[in-house]
PyMOL Python script that loads the backbone (N, CA, C, O; Angstrom):
from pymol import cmd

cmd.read_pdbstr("""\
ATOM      1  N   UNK A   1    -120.799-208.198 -24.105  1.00  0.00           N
ATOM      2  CA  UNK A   1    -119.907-207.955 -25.213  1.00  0.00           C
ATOM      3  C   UNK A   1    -118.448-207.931 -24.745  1.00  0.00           C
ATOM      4  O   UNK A   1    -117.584-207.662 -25.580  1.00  0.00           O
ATOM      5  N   UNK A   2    -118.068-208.220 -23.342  1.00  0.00           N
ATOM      6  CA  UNK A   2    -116.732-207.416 -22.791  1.00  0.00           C
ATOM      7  C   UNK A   2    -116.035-208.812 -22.904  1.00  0.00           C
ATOM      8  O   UNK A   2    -116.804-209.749 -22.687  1.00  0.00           O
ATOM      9  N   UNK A   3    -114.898-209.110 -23.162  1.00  0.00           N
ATOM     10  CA  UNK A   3    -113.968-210.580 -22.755  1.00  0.00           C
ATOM     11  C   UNK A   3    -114.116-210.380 -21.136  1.00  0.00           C
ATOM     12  O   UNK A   3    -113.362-209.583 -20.578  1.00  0.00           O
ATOM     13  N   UNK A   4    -115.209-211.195 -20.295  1.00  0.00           N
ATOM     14  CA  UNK A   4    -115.472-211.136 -18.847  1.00  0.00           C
ATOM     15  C   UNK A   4    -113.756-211.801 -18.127  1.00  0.00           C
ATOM     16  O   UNK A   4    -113.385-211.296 -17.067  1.00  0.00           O
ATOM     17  N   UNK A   5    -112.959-212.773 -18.720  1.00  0.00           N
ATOM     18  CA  UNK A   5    -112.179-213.381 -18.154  1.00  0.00           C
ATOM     19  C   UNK A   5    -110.877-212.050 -18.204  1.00  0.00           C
ATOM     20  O   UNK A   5    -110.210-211.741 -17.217  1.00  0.00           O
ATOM     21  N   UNK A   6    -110.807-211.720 -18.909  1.00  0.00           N
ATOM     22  CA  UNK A   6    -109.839-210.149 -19.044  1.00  0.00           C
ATOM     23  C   UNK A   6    -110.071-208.880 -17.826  1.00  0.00           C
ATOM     24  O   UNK A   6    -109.312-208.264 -17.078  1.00  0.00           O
ATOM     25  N   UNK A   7    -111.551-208.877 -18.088  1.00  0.00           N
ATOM     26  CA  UNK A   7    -111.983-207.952 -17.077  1.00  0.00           C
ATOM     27  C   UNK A   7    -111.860-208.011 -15.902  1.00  0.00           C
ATOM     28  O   UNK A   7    -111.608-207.052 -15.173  1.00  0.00           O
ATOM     29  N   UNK A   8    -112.129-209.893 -15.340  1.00  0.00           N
ATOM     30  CA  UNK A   8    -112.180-210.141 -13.841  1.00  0.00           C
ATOM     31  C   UNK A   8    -110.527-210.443 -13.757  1.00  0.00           C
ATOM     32  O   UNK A   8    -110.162-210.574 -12.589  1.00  0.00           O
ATOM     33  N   UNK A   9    -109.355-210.593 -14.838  1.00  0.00           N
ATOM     34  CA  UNK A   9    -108.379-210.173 -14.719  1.00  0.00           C
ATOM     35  C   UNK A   9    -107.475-209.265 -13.948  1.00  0.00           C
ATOM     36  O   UNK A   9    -106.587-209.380 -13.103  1.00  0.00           O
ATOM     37  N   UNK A  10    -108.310-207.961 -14.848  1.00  0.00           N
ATOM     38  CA  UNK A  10    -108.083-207.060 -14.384  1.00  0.00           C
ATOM     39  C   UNK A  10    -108.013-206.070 -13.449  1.00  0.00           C
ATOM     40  O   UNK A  10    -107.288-205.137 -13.104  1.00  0.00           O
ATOM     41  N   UNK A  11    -109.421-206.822 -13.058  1.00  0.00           N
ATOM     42  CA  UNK A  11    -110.177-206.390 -11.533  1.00  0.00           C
ATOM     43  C   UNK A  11    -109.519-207.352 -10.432  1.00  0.00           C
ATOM     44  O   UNK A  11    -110.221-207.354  -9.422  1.00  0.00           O
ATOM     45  N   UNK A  12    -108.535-208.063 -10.331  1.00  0.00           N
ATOM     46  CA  UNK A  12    -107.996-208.335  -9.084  1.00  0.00           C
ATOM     47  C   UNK A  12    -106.644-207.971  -9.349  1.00  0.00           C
ATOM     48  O   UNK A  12    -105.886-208.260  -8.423  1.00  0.00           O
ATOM     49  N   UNK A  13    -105.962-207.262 -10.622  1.00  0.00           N
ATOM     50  CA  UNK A  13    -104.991-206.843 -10.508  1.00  0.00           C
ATOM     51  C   UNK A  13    -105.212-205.203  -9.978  1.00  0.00           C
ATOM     52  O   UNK A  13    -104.626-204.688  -9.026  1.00  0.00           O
ATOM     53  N   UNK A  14    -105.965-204.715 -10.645  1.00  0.00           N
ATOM     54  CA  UNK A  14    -106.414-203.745  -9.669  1.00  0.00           C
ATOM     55  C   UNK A  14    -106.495-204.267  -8.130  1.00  0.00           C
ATOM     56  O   UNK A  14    -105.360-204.283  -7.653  1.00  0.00           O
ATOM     57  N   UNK A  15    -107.221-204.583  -7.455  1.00  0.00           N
ATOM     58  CA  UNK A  15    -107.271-204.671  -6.291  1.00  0.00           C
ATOM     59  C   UNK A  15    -105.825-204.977  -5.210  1.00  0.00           C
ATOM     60  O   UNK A  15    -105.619-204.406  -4.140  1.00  0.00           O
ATOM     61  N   UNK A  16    -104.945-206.042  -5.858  1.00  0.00           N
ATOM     62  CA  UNK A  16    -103.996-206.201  -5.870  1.00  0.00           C
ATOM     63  C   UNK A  16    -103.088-204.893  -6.261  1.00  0.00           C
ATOM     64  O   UNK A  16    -102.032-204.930  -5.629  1.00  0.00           O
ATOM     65  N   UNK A  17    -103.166-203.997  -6.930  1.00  0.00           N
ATOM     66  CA  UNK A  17    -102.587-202.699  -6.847  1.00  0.00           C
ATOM     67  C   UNK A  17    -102.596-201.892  -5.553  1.00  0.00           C
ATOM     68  O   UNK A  17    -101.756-201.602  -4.700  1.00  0.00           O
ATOM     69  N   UNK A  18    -104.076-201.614  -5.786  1.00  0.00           N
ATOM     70  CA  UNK A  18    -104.216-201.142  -4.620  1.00  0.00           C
ATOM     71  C   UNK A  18    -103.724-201.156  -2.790  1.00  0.00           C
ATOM     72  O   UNK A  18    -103.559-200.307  -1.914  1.00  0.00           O
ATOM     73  N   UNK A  19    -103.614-202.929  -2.930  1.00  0.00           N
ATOM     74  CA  UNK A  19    -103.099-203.206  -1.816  1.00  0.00           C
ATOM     75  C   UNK A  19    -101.988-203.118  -1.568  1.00  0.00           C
ATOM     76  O   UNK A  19    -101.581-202.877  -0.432  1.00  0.00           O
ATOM     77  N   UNK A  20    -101.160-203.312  -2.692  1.00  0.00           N
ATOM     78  CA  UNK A  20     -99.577-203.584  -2.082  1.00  0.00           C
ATOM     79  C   UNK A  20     -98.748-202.421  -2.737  1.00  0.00           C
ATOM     80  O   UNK A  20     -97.603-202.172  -2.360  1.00  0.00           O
ATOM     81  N   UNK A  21     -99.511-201.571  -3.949  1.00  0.00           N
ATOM     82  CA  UNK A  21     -98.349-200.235  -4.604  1.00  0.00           C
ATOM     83  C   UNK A  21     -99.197-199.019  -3.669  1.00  0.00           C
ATOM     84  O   UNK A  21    -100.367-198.653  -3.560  1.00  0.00           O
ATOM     85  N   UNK A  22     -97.940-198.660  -3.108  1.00  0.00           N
ATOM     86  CA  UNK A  22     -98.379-197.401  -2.536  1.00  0.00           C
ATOM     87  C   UNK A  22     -99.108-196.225  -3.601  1.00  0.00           C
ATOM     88  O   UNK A  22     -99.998-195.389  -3.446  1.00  0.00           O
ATOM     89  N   UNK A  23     -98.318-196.594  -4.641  1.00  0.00           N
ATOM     90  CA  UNK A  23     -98.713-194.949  -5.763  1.00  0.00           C
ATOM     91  C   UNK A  23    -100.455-195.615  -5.828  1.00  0.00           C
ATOM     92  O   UNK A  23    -101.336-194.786  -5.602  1.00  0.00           O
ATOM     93  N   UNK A  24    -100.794-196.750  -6.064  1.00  0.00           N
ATOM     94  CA  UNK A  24    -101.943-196.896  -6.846  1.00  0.00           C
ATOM     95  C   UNK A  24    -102.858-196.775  -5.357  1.00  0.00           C
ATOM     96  O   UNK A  24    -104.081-196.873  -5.466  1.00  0.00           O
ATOM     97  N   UNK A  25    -102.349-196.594  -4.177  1.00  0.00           N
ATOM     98  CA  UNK A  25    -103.309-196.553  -2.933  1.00  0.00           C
ATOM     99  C   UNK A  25    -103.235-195.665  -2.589  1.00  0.00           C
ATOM    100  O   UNK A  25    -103.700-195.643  -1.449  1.00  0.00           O
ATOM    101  N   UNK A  26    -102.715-194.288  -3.040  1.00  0.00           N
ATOM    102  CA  UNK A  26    -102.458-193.060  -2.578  1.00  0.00           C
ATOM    103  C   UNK A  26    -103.415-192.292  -3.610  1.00  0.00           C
ATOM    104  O   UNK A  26    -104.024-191.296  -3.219  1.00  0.00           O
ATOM    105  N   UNK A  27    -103.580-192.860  -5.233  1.00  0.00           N
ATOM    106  CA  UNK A  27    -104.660-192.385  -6.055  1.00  0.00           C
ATOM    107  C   UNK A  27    -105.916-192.502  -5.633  1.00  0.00           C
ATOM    108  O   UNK A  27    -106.799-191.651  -5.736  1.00  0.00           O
ATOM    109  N   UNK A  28    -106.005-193.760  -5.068  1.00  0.00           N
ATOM    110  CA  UNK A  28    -107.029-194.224  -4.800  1.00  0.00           C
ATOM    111  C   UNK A  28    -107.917-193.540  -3.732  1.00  0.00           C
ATOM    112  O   UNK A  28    -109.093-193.331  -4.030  1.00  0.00           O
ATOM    113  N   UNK A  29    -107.290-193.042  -2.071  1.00  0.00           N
ATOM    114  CA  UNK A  29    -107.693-192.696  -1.597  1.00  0.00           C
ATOM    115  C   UNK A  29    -107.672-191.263  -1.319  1.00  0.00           C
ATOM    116  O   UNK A  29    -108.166-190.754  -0.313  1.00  0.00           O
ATOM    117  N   UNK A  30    -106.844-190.393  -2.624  1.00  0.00           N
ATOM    118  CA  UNK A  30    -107.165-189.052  -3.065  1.00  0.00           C
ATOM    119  C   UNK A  30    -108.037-189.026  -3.500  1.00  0.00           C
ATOM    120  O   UNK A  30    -108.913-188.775  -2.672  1.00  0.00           O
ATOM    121  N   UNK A  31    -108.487-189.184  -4.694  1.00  0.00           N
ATOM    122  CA  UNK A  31    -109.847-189.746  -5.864  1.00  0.00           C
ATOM    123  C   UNK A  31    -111.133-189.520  -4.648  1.00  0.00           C
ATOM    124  O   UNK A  31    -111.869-188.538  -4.550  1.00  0.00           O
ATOM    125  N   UNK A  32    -111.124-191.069  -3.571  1.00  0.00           N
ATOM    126  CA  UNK A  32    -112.199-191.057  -2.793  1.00  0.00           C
ATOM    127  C   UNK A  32    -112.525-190.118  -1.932  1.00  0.00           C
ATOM    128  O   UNK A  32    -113.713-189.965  -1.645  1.00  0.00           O
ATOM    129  N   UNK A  33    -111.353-189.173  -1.259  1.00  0.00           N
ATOM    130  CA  UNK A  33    -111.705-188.299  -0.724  1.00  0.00           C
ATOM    131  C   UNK A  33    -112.121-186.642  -1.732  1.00  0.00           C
ATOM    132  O   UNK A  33    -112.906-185.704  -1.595  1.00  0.00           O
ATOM    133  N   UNK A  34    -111.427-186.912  -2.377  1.00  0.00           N
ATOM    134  CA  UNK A  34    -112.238-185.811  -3.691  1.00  0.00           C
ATOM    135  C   UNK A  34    -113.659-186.086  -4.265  1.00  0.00           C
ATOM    136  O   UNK A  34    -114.014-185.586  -5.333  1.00  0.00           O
ATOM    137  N   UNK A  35    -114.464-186.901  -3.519  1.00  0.00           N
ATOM    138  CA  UNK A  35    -115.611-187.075  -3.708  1.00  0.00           C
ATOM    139  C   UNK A  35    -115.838-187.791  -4.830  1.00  0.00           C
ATOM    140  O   UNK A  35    -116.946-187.543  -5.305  1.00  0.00           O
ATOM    141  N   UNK A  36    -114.926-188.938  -5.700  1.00  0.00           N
ATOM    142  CA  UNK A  36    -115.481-190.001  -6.423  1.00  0.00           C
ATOM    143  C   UNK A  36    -116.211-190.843  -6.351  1.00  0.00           C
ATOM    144  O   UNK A  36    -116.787-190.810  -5.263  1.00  0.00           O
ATOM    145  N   UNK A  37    -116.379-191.273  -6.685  1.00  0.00           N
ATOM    146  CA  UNK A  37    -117.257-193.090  -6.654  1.00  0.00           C
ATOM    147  C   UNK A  37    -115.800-193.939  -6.271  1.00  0.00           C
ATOM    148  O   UNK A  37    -114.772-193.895  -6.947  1.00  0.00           O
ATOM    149  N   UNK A  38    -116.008-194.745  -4.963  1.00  0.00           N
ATOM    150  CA  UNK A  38    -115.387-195.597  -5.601  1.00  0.00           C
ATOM    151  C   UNK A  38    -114.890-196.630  -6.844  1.00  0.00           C
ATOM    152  O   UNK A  38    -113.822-196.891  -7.399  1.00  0.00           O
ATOM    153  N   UNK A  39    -116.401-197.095  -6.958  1.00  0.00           N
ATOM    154  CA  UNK A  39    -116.063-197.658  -8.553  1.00  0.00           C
ATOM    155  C   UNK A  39    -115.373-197.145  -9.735  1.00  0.00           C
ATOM    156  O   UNK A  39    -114.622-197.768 -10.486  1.00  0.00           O
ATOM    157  N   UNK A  40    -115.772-195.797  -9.799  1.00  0.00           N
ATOM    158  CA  UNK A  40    -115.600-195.274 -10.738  1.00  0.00           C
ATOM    159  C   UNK A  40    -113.440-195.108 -10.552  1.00  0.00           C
ATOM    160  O   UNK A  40    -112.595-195.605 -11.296  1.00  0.00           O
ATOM    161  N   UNK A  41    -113.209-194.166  -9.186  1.00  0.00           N
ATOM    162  CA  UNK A  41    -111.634-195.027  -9.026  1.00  0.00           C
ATOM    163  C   UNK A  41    -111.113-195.890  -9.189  1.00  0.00           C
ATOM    164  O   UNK A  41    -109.913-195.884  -9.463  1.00  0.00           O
ATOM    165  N   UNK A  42    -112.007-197.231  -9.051  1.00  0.00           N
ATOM    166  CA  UNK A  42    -111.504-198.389  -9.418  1.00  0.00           C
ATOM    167  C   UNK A  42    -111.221-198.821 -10.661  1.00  0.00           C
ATOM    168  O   UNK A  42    -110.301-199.560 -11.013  1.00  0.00           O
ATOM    169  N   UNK A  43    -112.538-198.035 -11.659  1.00  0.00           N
ATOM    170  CA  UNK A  43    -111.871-198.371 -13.028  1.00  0.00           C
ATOM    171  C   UNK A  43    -111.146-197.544 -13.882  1.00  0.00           C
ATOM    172  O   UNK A  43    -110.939-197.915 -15.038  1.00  0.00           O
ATOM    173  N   UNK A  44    -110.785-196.607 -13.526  1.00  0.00           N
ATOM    174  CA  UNK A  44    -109.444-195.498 -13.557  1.00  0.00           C
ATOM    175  C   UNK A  44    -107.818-196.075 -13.400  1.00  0.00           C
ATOM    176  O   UNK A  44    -106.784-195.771 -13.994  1.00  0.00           O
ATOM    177  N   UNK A  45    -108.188-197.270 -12.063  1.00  0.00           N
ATOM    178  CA  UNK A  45    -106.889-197.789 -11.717  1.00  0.00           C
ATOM    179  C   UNK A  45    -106.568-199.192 -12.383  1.00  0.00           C
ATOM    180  O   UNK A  45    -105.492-199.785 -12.303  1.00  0.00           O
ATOM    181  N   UNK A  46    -107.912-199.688 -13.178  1.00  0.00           N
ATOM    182  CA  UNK A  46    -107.663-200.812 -14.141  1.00  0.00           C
ATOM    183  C   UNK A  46    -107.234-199.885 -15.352  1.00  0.00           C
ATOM    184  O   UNK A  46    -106.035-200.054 -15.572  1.00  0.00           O
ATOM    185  N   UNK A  47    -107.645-199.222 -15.969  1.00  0.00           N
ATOM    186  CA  UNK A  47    -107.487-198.336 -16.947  1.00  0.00           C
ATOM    187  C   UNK A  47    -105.916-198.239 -17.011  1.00  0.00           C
ATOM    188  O   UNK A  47    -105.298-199.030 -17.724  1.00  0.00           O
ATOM    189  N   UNK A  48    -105.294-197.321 -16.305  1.00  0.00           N
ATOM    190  CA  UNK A  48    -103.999-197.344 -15.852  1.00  0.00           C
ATOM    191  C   UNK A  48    -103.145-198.415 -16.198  1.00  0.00           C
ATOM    192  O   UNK A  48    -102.181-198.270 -16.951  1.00  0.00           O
ATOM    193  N   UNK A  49    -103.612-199.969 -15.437  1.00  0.00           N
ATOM    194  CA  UNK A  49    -102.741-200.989 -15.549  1.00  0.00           C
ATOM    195  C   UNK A  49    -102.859-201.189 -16.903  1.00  0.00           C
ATOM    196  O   UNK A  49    -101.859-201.762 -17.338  1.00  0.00           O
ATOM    197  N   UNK A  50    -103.493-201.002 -17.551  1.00  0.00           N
ATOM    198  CA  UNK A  50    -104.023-201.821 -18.904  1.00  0.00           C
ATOM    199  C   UNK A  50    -102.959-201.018 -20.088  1.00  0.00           C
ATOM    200  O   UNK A  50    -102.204-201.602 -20.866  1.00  0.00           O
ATOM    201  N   UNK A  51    -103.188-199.259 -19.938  1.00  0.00           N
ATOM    202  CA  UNK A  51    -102.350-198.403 -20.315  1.00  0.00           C
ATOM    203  C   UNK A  51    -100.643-198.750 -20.210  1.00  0.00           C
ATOM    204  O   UNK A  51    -100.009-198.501 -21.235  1.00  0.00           O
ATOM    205  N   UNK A  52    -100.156-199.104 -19.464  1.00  0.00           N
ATOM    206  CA  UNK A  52     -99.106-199.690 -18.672  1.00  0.00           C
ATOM    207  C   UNK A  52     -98.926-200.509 -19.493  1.00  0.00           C
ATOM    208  O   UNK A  52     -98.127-200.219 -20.383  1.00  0.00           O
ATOM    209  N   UNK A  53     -99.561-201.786 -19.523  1.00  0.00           N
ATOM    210  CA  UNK A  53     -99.250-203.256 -19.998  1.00  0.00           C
ATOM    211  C   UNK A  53     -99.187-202.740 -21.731  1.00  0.00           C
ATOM    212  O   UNK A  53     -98.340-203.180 -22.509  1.00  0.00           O
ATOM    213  N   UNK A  54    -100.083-201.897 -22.057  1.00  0.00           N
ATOM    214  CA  UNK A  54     -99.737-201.918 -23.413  1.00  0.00           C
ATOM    215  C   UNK A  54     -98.869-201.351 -24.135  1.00  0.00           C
ATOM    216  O   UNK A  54     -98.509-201.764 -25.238  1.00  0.00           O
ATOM    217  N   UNK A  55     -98.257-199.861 -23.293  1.00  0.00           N
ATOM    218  CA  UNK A  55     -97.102-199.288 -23.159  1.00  0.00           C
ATOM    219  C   UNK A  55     -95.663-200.136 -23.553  1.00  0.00           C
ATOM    220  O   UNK A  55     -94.849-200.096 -24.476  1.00  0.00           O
ATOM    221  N   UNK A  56     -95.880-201.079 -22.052  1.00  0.00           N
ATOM    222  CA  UNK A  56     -94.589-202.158 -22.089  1.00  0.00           C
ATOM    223  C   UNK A  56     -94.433-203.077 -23.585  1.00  0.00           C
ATOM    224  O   UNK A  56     -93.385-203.437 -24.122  1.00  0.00           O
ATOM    225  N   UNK A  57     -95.989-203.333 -24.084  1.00  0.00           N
ATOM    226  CA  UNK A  57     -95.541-204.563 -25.547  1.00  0.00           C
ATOM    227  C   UNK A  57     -95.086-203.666 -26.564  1.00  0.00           C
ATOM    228  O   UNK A  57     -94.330-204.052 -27.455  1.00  0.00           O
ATOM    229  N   UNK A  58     -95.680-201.990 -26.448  1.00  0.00           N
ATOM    230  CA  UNK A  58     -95.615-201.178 -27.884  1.00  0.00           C
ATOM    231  C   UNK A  58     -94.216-200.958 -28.013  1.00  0.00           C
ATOM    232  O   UNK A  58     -93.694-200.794 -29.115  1.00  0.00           O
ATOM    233  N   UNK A  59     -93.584-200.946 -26.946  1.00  0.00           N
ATOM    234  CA  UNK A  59     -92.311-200.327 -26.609  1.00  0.00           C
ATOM    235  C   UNK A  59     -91.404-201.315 -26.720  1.00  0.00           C
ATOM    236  O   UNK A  59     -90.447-201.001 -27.427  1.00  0.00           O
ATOM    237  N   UNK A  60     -91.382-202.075 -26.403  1.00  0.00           N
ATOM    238  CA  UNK A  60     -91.008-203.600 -26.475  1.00  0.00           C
ATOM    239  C   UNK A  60     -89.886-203.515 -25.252  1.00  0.00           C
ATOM    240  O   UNK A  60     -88.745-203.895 -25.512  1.00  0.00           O
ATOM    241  N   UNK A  61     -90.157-203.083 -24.084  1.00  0.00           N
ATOM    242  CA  UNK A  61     -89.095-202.384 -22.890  1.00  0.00           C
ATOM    243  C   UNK A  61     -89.487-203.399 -21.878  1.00  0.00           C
ATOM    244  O   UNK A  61     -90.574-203.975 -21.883  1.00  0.00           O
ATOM    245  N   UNK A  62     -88.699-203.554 -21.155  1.00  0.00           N
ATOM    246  CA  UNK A  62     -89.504-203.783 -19.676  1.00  0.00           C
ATOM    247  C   UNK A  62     -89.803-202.809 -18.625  1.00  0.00           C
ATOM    248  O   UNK A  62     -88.969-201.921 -18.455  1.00  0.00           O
ATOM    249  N   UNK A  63     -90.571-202.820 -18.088  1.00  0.00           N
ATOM    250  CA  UNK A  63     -91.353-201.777 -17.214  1.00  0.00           C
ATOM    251  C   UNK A  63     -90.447-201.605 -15.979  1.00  0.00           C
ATOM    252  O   UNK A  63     -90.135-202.388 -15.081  1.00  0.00           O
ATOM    253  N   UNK A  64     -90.135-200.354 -16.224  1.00  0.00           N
ATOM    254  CA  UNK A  64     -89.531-198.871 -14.865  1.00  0.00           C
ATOM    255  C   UNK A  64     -90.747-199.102 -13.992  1.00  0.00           C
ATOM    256  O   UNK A  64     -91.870-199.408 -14.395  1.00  0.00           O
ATOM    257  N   UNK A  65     -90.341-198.901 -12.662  1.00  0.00           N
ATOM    258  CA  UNK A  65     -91.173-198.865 -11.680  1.00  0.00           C
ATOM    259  C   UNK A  65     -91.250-197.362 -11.770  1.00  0.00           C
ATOM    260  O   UNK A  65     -92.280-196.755 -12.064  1.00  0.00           O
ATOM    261  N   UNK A  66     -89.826-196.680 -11.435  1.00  0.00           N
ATOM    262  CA  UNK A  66     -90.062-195.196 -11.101  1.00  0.00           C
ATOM    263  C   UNK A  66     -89.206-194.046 -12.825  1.00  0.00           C
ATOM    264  O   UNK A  66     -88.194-193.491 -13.252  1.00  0.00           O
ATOM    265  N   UNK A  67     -90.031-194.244 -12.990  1.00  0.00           N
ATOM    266  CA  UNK A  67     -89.565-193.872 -14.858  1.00  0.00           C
ATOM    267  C   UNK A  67     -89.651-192.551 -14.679  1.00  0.00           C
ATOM    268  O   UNK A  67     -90.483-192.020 -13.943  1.00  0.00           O
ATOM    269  N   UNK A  68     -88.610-191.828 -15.485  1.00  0.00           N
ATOM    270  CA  UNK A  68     -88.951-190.002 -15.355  1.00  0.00           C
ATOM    271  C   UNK A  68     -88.167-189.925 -16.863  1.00  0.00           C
ATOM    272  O   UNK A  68     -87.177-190.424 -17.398  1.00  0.00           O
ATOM    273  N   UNK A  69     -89.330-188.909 -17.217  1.00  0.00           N
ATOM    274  CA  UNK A  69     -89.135-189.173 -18.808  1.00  0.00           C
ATOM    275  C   UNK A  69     -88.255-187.798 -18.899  1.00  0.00           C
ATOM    276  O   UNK A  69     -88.534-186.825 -18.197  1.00  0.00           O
ATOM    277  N   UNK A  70     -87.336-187.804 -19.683  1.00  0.00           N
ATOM    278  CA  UNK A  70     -85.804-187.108 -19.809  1.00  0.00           C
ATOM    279  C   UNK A  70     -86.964-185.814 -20.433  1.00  0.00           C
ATOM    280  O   UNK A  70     -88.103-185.906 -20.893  1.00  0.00           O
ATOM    281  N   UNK A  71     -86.033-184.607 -20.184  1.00  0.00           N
ATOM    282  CA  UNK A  71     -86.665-183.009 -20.083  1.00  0.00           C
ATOM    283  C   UNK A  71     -85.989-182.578 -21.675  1.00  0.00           C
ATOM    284  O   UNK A  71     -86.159-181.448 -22.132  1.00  0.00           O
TER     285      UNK A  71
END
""", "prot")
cmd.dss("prot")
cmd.show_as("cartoon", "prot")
cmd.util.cbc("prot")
cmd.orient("prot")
């Protein structure tokens, strides 16, 4: 039932997160040492990007790397 071409999308932008953004490799290997699943981290950190990407169209902004939302 899933759009598979979205998903496997998503799943090497994840992976690709992981590798090269420190924040998304620092979740990652908190998560795993807090006794997750990997997988289950992994789709936490697609989740995220996806959250992100839809953020950026609702907003109609371009995406802050290091965004701090005013107090």
């Amino acid at each position: 039932m899933a759009n598979k071409e979205l998903k496997s999308l998503l799943h090497m932008g994840a992976l690709s997160a992981i590798q090269y953004y420190q924040e998304f490799r620092n979740y990652y290997d908190r998560k795993v040492a807090e006794g997750k699943h990997p997988n289950s981290v992994f789709n936490a950190i697609c989740n995220k990007i996806l959250l992100r990407a839809v953020a950026v169209v609702n907003n109609r902004k371009e995406y802050v790397e290091n965004y701090k939302k005013a107090a």
